[in-house]
C-alpha positions as CSV (number, residue, x, y, z in Angstrom):
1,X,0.0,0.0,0.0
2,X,1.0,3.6,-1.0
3,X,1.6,5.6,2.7
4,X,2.8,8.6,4.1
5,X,3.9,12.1,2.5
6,X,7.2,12.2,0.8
7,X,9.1,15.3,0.1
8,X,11.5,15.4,-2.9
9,X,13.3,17.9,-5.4
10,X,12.9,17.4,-9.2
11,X,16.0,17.2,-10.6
12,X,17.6,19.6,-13.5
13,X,16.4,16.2,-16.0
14,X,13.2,16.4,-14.5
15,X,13.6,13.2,-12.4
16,X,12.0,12.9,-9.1
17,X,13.4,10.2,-6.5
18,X,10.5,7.3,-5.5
19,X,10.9,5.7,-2.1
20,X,12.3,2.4,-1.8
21,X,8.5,1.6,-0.2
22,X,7.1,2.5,-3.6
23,X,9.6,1.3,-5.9
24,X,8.6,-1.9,-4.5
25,X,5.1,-1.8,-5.2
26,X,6.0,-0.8,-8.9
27,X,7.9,-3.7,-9.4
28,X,6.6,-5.2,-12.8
29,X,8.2,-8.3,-14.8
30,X,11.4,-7.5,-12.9
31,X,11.2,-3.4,-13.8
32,X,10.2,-0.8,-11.5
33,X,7.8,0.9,-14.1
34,X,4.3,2.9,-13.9
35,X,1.6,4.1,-15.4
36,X,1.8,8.2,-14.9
37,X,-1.3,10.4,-16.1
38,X,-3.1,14.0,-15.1
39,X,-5.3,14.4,-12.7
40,X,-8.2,17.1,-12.0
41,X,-6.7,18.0,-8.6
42,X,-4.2,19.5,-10.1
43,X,-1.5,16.6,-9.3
44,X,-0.5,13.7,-11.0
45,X,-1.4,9.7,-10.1
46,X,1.1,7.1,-10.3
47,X,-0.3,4.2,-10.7
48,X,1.1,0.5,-11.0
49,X,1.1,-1.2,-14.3
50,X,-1.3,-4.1,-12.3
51,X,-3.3,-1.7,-11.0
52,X,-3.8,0.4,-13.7
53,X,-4.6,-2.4,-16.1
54,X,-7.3,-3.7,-13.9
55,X,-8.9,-1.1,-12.2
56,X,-9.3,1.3,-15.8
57,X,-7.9,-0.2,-19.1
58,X,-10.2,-3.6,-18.3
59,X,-13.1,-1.9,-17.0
60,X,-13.3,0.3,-19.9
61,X,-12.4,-2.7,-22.3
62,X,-15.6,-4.9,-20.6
63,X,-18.0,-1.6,-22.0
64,X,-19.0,-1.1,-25.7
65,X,-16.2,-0.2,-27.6
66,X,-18.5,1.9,-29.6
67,X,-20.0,4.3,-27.0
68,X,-19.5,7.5,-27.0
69,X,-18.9,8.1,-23.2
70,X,-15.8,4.7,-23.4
71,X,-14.3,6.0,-26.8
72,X,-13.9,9.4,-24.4
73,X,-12.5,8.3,-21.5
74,X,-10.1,5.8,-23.6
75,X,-8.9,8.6,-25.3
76,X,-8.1,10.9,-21.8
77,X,-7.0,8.5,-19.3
78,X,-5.6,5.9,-21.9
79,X,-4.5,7.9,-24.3
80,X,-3.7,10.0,-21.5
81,X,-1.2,8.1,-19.8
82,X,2.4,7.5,-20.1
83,X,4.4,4.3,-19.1
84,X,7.2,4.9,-17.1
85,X,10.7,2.6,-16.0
86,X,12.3,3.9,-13.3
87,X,16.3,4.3,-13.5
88,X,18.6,2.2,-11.3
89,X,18.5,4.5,-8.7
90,X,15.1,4.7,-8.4
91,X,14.5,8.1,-10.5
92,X,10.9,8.8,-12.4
93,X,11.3,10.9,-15.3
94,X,8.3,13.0,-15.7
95,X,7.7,14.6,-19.3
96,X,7.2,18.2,-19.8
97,X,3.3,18.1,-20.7
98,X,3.0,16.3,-16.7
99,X,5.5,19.0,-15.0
100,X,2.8,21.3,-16.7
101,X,-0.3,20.0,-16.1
102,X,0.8,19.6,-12.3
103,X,2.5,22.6,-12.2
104,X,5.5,20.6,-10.8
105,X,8.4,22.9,-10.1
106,X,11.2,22.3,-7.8
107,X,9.6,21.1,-4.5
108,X,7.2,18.0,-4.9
109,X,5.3,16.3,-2.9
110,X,4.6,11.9,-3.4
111,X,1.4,11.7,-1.4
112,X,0.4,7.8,-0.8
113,X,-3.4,6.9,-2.0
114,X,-3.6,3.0,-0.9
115,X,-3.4,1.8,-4.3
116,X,-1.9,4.7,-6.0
117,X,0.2,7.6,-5.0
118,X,0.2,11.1,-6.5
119,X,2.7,13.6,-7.4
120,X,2.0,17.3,-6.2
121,X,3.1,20.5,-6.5
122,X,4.8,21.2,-2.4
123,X,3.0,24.5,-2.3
124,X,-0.5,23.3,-4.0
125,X,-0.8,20.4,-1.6
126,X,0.2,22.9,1.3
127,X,-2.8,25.2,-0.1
128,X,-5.4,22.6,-1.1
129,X,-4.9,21.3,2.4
130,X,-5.4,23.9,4.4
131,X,-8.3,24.7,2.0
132,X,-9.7,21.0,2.7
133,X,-8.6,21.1,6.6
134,X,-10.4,24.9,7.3
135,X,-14.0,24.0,4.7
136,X,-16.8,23.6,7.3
137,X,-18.9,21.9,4.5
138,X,-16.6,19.2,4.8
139,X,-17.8,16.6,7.7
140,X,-14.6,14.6,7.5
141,X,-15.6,12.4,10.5
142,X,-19.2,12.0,9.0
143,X,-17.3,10.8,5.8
144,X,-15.0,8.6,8.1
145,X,-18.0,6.5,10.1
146,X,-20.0,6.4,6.7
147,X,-16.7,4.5,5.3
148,X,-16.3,2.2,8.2
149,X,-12.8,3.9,9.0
């Protein structure tokens, strides 16, 4: 499972460092590899090639291939997506069209998700939250007893 909040520095290549934890769980046919793609938050999600196979690409393959709504979300999250190996020491390279879409700078922040973890902006996660943390709309403990937690 993907745990914990890990600070890191993308390097001048554009490389961010993965923990050892999480290279672990990426582990694929003797690679450390990924699937990498946007997300709405404003961050990206790293997912593993496992995960990611079964959780979208086959439930999106078990709909019609011909509806409108599948061919869409194929197109963004598939399509969307990049595969990614890891270097020997543990380094994700992170293409420019990602850095951009998660406004990843310098700072970064590798937020575990359970199955996934996500790659944020340091100062966007700091904002979005304090944003989350201070929203009195938000019953976090109502959402917490709902989910069993």
């Amino acid at each position: 499972m993907f745990s914990g909040e890990h600070p890191y520095v993308l390097d001048p290549k554009k490389r961010v460092k993965v923990p050892s934890a999480f290279r672990e769980l990426l582990r694929h046919q003797g690679q450390e590899c990924a699937c990498v793609l946007a997300n709405k938050d404003g961050c990206l999600r790293v997912y593993p090639v496992e995960t990611f196979q079964r959780k979208i690409v086959d439930k999106l393959n078990g709909r019609s291939q011909f509806a409108t709504d599948v061919k869409t979300l194929r197109r963004l999250i598939i399509g969307g997506s990049n595969l990614v190996t890891l270097d020997p020491q543990g380094r994700m390279g992170i293409e420019d069209e990602k850095l951009s879409q998660a406004h990843l700078e310098r700072d970064v922040l590798l937020v575990g998700c359970g199955e996934y973890f996500e790659i944020w902006n340091a100062a966007d996660f700091a904002a979005w939250k304090s944003k989350v943390e201070a929203d009195q709309t938000i019953d976090l403990d109502e959402i917490a007893a709902e989910t069993d937690l």
